[in-house]
C-alpha positions as CSV (number, residue, x, y, z in Angstrom):
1,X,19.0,-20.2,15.3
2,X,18.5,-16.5,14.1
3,X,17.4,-17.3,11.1
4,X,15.1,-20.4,11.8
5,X,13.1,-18.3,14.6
6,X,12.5,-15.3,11.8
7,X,11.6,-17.8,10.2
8,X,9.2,-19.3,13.0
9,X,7.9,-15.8,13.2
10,X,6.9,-15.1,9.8
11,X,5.4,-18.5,9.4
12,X,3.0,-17.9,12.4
13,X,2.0,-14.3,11.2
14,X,0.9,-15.7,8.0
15,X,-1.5,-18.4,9.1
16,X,-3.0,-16.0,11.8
17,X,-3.7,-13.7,8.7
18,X,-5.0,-16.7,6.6
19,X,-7.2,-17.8,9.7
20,X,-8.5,-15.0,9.5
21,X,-8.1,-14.2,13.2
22,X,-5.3,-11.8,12.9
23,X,-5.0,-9.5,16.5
24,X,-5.3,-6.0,16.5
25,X,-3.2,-4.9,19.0
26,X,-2.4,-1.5,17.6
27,X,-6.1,-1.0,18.5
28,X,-8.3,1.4,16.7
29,X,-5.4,4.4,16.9
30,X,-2.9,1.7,14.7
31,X,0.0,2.3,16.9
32,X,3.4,1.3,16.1
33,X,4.0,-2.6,16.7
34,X,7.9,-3.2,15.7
35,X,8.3,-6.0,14.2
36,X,4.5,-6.6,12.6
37,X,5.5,-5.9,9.0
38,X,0.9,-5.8,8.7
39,X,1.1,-3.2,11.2
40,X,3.9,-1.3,9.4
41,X,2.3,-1.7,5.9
42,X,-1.4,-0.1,7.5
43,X,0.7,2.6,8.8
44,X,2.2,3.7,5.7
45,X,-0.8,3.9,3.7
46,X,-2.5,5.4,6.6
47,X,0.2,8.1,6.6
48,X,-0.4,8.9,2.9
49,X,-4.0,8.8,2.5
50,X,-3.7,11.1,5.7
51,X,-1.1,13.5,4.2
52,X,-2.9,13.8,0.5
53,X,-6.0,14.3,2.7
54,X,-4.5,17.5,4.6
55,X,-4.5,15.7,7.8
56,X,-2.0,15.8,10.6
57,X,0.6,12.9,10.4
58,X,0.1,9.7,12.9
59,X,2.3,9.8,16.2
60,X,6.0,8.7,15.2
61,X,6.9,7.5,18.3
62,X,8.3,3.8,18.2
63,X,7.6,3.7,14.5
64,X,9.3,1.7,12.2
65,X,11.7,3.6,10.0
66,X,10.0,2.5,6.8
67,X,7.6,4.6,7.8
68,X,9.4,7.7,6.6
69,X,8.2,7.0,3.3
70,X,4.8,8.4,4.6
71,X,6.4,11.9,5.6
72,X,8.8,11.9,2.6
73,X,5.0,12.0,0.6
74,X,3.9,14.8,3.1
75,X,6.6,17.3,2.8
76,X,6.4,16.2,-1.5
77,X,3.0,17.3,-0.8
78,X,3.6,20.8,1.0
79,X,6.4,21.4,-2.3
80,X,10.0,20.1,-0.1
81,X,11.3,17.7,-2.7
82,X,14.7,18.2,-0.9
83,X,13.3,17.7,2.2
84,X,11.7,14.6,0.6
85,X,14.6,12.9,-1.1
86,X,16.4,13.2,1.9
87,X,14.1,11.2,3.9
88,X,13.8,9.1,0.7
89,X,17.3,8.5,1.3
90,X,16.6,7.5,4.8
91,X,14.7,4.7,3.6
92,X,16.8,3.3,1.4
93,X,19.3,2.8,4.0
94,X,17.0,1.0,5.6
95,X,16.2,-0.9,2.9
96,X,19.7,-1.6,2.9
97,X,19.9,-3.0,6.2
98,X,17.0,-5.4,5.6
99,X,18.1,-6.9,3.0
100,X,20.9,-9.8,4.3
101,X,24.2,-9.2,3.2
102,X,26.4,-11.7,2.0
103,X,28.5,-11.8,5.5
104,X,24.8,-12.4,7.0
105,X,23.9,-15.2,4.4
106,X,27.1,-16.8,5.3
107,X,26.5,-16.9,8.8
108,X,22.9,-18.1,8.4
109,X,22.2,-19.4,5.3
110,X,18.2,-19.8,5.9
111,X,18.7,-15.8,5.1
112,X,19.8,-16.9,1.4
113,X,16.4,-16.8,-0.2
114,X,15.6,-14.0,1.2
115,X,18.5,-12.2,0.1
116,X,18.1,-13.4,-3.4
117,X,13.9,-12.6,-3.7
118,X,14.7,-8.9,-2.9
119,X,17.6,-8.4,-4.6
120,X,17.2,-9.7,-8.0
121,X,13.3,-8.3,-7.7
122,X,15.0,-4.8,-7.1
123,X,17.2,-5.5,-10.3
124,X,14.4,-5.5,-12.5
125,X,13.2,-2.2,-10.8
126,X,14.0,1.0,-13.3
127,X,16.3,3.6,-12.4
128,X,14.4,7.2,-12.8
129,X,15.4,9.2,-15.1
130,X,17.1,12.5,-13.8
131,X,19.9,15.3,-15.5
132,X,18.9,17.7,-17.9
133,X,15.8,18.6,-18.7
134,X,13.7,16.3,-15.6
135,X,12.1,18.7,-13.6
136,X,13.4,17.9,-10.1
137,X,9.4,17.4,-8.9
138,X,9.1,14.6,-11.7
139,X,12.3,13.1,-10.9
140,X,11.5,12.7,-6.6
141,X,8.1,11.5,-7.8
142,X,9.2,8.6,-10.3
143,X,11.8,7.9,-7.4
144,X,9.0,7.7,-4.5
145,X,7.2,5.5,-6.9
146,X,10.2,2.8,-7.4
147,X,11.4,3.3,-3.4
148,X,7.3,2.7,-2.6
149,X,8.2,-0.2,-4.7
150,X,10.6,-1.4,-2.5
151,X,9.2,-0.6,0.7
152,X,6.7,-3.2,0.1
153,X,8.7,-5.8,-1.2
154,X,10.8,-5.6,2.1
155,X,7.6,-5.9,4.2
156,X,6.5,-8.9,2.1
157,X,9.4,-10.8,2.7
158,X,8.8,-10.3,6.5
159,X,5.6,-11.0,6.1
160,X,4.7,-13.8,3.8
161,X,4.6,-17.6,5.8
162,X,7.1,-18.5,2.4
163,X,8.1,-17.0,-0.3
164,X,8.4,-19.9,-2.4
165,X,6.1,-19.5,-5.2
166,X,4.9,-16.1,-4.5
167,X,6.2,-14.0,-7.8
168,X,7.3,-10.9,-6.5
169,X,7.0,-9.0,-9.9
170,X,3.5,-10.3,-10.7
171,X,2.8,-9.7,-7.2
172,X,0.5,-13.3,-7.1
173,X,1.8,-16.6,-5.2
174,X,1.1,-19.9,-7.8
175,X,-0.1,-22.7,-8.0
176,X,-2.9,-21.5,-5.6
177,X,-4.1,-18.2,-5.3
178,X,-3.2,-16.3,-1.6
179,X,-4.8,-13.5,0.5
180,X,-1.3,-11.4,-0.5
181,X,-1.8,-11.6,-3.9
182,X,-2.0,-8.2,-5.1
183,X,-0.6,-6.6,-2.3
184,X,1.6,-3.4,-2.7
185,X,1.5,-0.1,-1.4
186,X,-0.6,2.7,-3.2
187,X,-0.6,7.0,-3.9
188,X,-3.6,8.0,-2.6
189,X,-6.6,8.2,-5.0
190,X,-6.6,12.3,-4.4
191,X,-3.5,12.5,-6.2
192,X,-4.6,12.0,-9.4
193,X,-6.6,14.9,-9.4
194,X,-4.0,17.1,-7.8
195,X,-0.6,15.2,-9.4
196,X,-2.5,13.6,-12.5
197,X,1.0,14.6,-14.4
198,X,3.2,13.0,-12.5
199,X,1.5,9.8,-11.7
200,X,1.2,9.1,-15.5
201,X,5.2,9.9,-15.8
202,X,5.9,7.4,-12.9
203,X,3.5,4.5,-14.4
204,X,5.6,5.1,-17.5
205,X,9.1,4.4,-15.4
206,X,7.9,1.8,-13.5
207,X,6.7,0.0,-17.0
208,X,10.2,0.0,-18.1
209,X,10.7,-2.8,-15.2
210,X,13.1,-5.0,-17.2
211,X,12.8,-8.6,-18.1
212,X,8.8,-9.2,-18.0
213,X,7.5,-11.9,-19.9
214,X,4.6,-10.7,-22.4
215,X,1.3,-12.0,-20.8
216,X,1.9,-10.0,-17.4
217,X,-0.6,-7.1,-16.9
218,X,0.7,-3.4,-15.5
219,X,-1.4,-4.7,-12.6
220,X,0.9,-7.8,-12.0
221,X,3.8,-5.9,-12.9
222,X,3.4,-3.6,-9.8
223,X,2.2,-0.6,-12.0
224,X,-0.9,-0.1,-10.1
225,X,0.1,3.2,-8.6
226,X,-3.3,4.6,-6.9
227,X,-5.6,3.3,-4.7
228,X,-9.0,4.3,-6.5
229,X,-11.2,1.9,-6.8
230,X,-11.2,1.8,-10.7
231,X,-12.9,-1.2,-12.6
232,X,-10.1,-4.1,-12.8
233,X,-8.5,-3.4,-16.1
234,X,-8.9,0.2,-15.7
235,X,-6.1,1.0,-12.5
236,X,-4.5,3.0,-15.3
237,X,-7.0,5.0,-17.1
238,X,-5.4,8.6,-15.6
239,X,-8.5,10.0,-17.2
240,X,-11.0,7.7,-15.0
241,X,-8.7,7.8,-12.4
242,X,-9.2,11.6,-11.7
243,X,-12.8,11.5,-12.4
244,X,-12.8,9.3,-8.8
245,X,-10.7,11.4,-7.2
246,X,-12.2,14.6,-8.3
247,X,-16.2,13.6,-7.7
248,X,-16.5,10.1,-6.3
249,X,-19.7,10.3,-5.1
250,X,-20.7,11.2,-8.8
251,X,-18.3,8.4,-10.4
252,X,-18.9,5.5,-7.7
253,X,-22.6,5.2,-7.5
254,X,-22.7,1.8,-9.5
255,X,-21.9,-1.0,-6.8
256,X,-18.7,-3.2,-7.8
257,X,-19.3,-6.6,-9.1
258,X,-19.7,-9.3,-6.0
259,X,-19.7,-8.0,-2.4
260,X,-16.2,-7.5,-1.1
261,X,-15.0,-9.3,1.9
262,X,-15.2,-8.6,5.5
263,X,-11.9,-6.6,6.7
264,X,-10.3,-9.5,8.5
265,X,-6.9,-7.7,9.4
266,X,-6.3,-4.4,11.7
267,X,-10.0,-4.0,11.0
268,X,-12.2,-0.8,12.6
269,X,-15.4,-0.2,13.8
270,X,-15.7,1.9,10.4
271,X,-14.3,-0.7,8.5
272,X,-17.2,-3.2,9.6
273,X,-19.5,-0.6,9.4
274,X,-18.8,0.3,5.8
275,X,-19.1,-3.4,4.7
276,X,-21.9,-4.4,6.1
277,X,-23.9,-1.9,8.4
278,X,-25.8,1.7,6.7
279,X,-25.7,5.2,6.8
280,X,-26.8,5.4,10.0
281,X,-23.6,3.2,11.5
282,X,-20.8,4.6,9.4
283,X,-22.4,7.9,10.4
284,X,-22.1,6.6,14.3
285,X,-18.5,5.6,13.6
286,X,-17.5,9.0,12.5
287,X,-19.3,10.9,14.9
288,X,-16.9,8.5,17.8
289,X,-14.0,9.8,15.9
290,X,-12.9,7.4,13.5
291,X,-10.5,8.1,10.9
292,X,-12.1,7.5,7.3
293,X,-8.1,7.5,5.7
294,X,-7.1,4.5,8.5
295,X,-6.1,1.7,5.6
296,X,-5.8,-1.7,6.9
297,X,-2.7,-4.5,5.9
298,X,-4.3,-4.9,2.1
299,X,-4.3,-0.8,1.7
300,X,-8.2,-0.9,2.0
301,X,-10.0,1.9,3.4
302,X,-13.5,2.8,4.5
303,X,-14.4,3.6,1.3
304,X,-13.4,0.6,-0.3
305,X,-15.5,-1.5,1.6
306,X,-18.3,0.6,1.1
307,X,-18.3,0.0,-2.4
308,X,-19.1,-3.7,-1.7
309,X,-21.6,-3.2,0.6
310,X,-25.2,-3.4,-1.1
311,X,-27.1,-2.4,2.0
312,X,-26.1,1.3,0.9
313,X,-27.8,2.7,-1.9
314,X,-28.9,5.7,-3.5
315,X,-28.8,9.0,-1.5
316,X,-27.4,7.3,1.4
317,X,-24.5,5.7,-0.9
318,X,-23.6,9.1,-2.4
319,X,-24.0,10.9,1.3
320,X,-21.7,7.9,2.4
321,X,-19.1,8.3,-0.1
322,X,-18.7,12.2,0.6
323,X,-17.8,11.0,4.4
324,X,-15.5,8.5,3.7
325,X,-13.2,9.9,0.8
């Protein structure tokens, strides 16, 4: 019974998302909702684009323990790596416990594809290098970047409507396409100004994910480690990369190909007004005290749905980009 009402659950959060009337109930603040694997996944990104930001951290209170990921980034951030492994090590033992065990599988066998999508997923996921020679800094980095990994493969699982024929490594659902294609967690696009180094280093581990059939993409084979919005193709150009992250209004002036969508999930006033409205409205937004680093279940911010929005141009687009990055 367990099983089949998890199942009930995840089913029913899925086609309110493709609906596209997802509730908000974490409201504008994004407050903890246990259980909502959408909610969990915007707080997480929220809590790193808020700690690479220099920004206090987002009220723990009720949170879900994945979300320890976000302050394992902040104290990486303020130069604790110990302090960050451990709490790296605090996720993973959650990890742990999400994942059903074989005594769990036994008891409810609905659990068994579950078990095996995460497990033989996180198989395939490299083990970072470390011992002589790896500069401790390096080593928590590459490991963030493989638990981040993880973290998001969890969240999926809780929050896809199925996961048959959603490839977790390719990160794309078949035959059809799906609104979770693509979806996975990101480093923040500052950090590849600030930690250029070490995001390169981590791409390279996370490359080494074994068994990938040739015509997969880094893209697809969850490589894509920032959230700059770089040209598709170019998620990996480090050089590019911290170009954005060092002068966006300079290197996003050009507006992306298409519009992009309407936030449909945990959307904001800011959100809408970035898509759609002008200066003037995302201006407004800000001035009411909205948080330009608040990313929604897809890891989009503000930003990201300015860059779709052809209604801002010119002066107004570059003035627009300074307040939202």
């Amino acid at each position: 019974m367990a099983g089949a009402a998890a199942l009930l659950l995840v089913a029913g959060t899925g086609v309110w998302w493709l609906t596209g009337h997802l509730p908000s109930p974490a409201g504008e603040d994004l407050a903890p909702l246990p259980g909502d694997g959408l909610v969990t996944f915007a707080r997480i990104q929220t809590a790193m684009n808020r700690a690479a930001a220099g920004k206090p951290a987002l009220p723990s209170e009720g949170a879900d323990p994945l979300e320890a990921i976000g302050a394992a980034l902040r104290e990486f951030l303020a130069g604790n790596t110990v302090g960050a492994a451990h709490l790296l090590d605090d996720v993973e033992a959650e990890i742990d416990n999400r994942v059903p065990s074989d005594e769990q599988v036994a008891a409810d066998p609905l659990l068994a594809d579950k078990e095996e999508w995460l497990v033989s997923y996180f198989e395939l996921l490299p083990e970072p290098e470390s011992g002589k020679g790896i500069k401790a800094d390096t080593y928590v980095f590459d490991r963030f970047a493989v638990v981040m990994r993880k973290v998001d493969a969890v969240l999926l699982a809780e929050i896809l409507p199925t996961l048959k024929g959603y490839d977790l490594v390719a990160r794309k659902s078949a035959p059809d396409p799906s609104v979770f294609d693509g979806m996975m967690l990101r480093f923040p696009c500052r950090l590849a100004a600030s930690h250029r180094n070490l995001l390169e280093d981590a791409a390279k581990t996370l490359s080494q994910m074994g068994d990938q059939p040739g015509d997969r993409t880094e893209e697809q084979m969850g490589v894509v480690l920032t959230d700059c919005p770089a040209p598709k193709g170019h998620e990996t150009d480090f050089a590019l990369l911290e170009r954005i992250a060092r002068d966006p209004a300079g290197a996003l002036m050009v507006s992306a190909e298409g519009s992009v969508p309407l936030p449909r999930d945990l959307r904001t006033k800011l959100m809408t007004a970035a898509a759609r409205g002008k200066l003037a409205d995302i201006t407004t937004a800000l001035e009411a005290g909205a948080d330009p680093q608040r990313a929604d279940a897809r890891g989009r911010t503000a930003l990201h749905y300015l860059l779709g929005n052809p209604a801002v141009s010119g002066a107004d687009r570059a003035a627009a980009i300074k307040l939202l990055y």
